[in-house]
C-alpha positions as MATLAB code, in Angstrom:
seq = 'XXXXXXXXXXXXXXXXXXXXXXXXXXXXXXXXXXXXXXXXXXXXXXXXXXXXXXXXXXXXXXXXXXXXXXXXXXXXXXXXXXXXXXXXXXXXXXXXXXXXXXXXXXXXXXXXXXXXXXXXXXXXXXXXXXXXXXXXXXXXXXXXXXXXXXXXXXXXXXXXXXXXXXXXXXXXXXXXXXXXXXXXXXXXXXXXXXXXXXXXXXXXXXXXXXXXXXXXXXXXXXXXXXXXXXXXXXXXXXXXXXXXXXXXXXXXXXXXXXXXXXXXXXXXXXXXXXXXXXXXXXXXXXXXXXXXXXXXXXXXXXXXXXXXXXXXXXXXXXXXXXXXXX';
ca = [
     -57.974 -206.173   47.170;
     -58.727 -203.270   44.814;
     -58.417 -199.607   45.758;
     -62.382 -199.338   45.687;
     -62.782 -202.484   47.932;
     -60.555 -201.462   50.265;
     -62.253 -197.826   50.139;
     -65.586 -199.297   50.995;
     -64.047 -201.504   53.374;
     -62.739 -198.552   55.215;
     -66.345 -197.195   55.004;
     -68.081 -200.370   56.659;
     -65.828 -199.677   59.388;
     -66.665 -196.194   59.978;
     -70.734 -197.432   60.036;
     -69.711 -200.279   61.873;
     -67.955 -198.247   64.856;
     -70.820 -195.766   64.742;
     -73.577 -198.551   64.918;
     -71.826 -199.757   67.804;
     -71.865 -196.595   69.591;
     -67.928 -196.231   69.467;
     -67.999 -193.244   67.909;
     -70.739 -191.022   69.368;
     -73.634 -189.607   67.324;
     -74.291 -186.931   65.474;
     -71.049 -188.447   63.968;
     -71.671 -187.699   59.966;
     -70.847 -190.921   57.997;
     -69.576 -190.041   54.737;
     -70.865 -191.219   51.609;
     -67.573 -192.396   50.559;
     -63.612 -192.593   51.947;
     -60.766 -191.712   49.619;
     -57.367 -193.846   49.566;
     -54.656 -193.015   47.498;
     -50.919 -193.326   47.972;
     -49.109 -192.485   50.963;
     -47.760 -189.004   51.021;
     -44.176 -187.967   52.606;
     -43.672 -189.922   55.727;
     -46.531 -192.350   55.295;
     -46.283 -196.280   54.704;
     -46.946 -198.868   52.735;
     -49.719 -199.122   49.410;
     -52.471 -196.778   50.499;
     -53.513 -194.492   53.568;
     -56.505 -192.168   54.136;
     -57.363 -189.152   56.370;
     -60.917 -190.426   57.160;
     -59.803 -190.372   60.987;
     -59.142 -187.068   60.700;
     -61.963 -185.857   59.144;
     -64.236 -187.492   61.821;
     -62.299 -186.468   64.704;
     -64.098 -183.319   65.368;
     -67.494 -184.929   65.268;
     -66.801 -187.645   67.094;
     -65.157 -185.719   69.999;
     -61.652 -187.490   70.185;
     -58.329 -187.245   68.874;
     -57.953 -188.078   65.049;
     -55.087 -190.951   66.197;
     -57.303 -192.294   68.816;
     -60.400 -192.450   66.003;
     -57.373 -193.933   63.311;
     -57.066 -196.532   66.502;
     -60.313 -197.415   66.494;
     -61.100 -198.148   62.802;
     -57.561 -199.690   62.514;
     -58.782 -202.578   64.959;
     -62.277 -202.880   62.542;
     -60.052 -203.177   59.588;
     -57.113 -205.498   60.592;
     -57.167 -209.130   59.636;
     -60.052 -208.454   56.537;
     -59.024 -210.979   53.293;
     -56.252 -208.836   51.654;
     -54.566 -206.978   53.903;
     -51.267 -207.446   55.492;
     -50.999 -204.696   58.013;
     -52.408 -201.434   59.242;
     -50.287 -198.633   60.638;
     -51.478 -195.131   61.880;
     -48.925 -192.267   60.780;
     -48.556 -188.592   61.739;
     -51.397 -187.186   63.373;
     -53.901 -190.122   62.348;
     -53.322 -191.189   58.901;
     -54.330 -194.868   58.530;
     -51.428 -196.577   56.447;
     -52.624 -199.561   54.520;
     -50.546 -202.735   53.195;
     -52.108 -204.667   50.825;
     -51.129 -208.515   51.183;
     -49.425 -210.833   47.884;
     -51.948 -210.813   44.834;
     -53.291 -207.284   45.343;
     -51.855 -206.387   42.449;
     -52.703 -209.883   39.993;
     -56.693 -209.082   41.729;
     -56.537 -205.193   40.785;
     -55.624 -206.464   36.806;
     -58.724 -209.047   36.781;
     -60.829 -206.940   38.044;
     -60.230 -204.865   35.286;
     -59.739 -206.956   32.450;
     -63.043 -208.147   33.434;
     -64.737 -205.010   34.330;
     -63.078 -203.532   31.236;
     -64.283 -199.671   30.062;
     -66.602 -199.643   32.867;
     -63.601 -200.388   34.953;
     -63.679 -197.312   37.883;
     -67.079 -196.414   37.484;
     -69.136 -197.003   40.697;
     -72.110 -195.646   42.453;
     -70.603 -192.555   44.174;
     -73.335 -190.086   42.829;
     -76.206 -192.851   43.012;
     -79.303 -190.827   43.875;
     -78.176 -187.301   42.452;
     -80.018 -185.793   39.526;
     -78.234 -183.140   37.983;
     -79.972 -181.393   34.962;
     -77.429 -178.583   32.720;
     -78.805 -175.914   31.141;
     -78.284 -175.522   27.130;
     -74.814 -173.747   26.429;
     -74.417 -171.720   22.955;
     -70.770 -170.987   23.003;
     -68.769 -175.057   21.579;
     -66.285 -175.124   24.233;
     -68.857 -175.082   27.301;
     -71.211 -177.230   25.041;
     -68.710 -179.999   24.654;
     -67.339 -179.505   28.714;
     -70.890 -179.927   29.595;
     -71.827 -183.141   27.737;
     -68.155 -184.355   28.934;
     -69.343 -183.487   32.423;
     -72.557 -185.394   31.717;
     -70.756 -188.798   30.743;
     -68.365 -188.270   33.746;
     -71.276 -187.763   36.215;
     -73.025 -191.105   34.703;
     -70.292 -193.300   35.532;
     -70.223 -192.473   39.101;
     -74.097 -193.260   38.866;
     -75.685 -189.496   39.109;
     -78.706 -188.800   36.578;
     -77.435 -186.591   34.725;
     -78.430 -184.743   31.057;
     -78.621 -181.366   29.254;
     -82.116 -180.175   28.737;
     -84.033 -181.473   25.565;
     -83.758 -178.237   23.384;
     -79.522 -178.352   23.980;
     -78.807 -179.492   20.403;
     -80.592 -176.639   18.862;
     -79.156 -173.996   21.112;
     -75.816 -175.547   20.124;
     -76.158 -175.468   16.682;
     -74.019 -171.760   15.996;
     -70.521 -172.807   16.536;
     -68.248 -169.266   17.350;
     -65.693 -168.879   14.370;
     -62.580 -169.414   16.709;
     -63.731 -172.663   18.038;
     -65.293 -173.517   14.430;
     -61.776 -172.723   13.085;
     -59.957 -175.076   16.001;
     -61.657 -178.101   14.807;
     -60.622 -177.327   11.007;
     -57.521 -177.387   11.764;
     -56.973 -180.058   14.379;
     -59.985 -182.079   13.671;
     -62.760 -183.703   16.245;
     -60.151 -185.539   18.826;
     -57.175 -183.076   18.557;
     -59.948 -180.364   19.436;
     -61.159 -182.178   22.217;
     -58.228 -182.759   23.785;
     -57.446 -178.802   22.932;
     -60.468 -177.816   25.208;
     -60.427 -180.549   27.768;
     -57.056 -181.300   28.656;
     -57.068 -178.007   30.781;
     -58.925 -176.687   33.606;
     -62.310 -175.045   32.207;
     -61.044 -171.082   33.409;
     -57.615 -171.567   31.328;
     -57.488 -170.856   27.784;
     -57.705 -174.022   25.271;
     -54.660 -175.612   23.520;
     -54.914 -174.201   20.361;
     -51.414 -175.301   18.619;
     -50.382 -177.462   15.725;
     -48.470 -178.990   18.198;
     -51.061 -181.454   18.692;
     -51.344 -182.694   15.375;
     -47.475 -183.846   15.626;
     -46.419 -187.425   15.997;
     -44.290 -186.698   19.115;
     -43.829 -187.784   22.312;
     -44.019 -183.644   23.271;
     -47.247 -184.323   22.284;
     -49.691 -185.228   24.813;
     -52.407 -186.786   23.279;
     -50.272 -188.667   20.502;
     -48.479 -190.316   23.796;
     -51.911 -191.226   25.168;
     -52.969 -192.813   21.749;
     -49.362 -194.439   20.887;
     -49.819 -195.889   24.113;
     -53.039 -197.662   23.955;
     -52.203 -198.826   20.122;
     -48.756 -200.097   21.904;
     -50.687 -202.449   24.311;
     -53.184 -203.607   21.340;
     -49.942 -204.506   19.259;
     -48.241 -206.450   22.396;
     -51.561 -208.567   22.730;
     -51.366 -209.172   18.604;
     -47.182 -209.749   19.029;
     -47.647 -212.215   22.310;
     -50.684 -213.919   19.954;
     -48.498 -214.605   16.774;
     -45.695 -216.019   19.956;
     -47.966 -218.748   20.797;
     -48.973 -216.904   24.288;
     -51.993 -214.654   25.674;
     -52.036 -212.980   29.178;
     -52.977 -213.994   32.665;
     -52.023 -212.306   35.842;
     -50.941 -215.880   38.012;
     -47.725 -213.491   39.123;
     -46.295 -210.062   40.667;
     -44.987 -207.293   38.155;
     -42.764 -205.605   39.245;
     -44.369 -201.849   38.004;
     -45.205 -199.720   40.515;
     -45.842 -196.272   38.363;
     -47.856 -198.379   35.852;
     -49.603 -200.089   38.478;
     -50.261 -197.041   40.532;
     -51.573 -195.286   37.529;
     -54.076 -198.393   36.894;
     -55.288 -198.568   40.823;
     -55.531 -194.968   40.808;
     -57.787 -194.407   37.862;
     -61.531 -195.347   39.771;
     -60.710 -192.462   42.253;
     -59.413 -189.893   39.384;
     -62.951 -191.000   38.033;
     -64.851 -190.174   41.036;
     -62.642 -186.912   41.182;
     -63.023 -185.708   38.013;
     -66.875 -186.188   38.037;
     -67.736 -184.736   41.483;
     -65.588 -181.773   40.763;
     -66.748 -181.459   36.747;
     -63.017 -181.247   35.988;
     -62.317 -183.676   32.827;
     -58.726 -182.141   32.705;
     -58.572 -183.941   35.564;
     -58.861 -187.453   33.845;
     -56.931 -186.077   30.720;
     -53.720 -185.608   33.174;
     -54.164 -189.126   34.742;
     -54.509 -190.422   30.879;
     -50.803 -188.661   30.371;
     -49.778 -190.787   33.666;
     -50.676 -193.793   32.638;
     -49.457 -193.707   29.414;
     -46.071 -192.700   30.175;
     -46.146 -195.218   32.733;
     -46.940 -197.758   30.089;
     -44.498 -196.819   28.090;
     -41.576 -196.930   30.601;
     -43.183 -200.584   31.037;
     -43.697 -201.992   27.719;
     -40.273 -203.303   26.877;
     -40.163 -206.079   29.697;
     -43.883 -207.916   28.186;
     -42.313 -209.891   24.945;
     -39.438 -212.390   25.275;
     -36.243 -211.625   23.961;
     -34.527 -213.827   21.379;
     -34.976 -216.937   21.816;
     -36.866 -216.728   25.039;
     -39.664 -218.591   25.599;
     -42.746 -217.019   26.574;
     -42.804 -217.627   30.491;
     -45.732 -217.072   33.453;
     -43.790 -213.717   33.572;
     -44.658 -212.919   30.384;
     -48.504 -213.555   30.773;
     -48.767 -211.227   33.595;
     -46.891 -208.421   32.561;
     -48.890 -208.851   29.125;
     -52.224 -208.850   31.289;
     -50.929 -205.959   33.193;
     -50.051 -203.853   29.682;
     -54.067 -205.050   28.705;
     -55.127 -203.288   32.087;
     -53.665 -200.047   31.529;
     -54.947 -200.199   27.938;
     -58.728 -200.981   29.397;
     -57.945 -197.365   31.509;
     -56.493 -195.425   28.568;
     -59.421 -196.708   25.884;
     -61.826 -195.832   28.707;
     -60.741 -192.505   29.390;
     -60.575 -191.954   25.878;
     -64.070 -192.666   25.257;
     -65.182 -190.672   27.970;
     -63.775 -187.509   26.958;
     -65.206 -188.244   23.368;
     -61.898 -189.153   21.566;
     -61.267 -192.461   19.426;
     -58.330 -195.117   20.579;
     -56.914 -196.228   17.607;
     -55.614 -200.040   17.304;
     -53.106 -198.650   15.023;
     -50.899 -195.255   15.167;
];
């Protein structure tokens, strides 16, 4: 089970206990429920607050509404075990092949892989911007909003009001060139001033957006490595990688996030996560020596493809190129 199947899972549990009358109307149903990881004193692979949030509505104590949705969610296909922690926090443990089903999902999903229908039904129309940096955050915001299934666009006469480009941002992308720029104004939250340093031209792992791009031209060489060894991936067994794998589960609801709030710093951050994550990781995927590739190879080669899917992806989205080679 995937960290979006779980999430609507949790969700057809919530309309399920309302339908039944369990939880008394005007009980609001929300449009979706966030898991992530457990925080300090939590359990297992994921929890949410949902509980907590409906509490008030529904007129009962959050851990006696946790109680109620734990009972609608225990025993569904891919879950071990449900526990309710502090003052309703419902504690999920995801049963053996969560992980191998999160890396399928998507290797075969691939750079659509986290975009859902969140937004479905919301039209969302941006005025035209003069000034590059809002110009750029705006179309960003645009591409962000469409994956979570909004309508979203800039109105028709946007390319002509931004056609004068402001000498400082004019002079940014002389210097660092289109993806260097890009990262330079979208890496940080829209009311802090834009990267503007050399820094990010440098081949270093200081270097945020080289260690983004090294990473995803590190997976593409593992798959062309494990290819000339006679071997290709497939995710039959557990990794053991929880950052990486974290990082790779996580990415749908950074997605979501970074959308609905029209942050894309937001994704740029998680991009930095996952690639150092995949670069703690890479080391185990090739045999050593004379090692012969094993089933362990294959998955932690298809789990190395996965995060590359999620760092191309968030590239592309935030209107930078992943290079095969770097």
């Amino acid at each position: 089970m995937t960290p979006a199947e779980l999430s609507r899972t949790v969700l057809h549990a919530v309309c399920r206990a309302v339908e039944d009358g369990v939880l008394r109307v005007p009980v609001p149903v929300p449009e979706s429920v966030r898991v992530e990881r457990p925080r300090p004193g939590g359990s297992g692979d994921y929890a949410t607050n949902v509980a907590l949030r409906l509490a008030g509505p529904a007129g009962r104590q959050p851990r006696e509404v946790a109680e109620i949705l734990r009972s609608r969610v225990a025993g569904t296909r891919g879950i071990e075990r449900v526990e309710i922690t502090g003052p309703g926090f419902l504690n999920f443990t995801l049963g053996e092949g969560a992980q191998q089903a999160l890396v399928r999902d998507v290797l075969w999903c691939g750079r659509e892989y986290g975009h859902g229908t969140a937004l479905e039904g919301v039209r969302i129309m941006f005025v035209p911007v003069e000034e590059l940096r809002a110009g750029i955050l705006t179309h960003t915001v645009v591409q962000l909003l469409r994956t979570q299934g909004a309508a979203a666009g800039v109105q028709p006469d946007a390319r002509e009001m931004l056609r004068p480009v402001p000498a400082p941002s004019r002079d940014l992308f002389e210097r660092l060139g289109p993806d260097a720029a890009r990262w330079a104004l979208l890496s940080v939250a829209a009311h802090d001033h834009p990267l503007a340093g050399d820094e990010l031209l440098t081949q270093h792992e200081a270097n945020p957006l080289f260690r983004v791009r090294y990473a995803y031209s590190r997976t593409r060489a593992l798959t062309r490595n494990a290819a000339q060894l006679g071997f290709d991936s497939d995710p039959r067994q557990h990794v053991d990688a929880p950052a990486l794998t974290t990082a790779i589960g996580d990415y749908p609801a950074v997605l979501a996030s970074a959308a609905r709030l029209r942050a894309p710093d937001r994704l740029a951050r998680h991009l930095e996560s996952t690639a150092d994550a995949l670069l703690g990781f890479q080391h185990t995927v090739l045999p050593f020596g004379d090692e012969n590739p094993s089933a362990a190879h294959r998955s932690r080669l298809a789990l190395a493809e996965a995060a590359g899917t999620v760092l191309a992806g968030g590239l592309s989205l935030l209107g930078i190129g992943a290079p095969d080679y770097l």
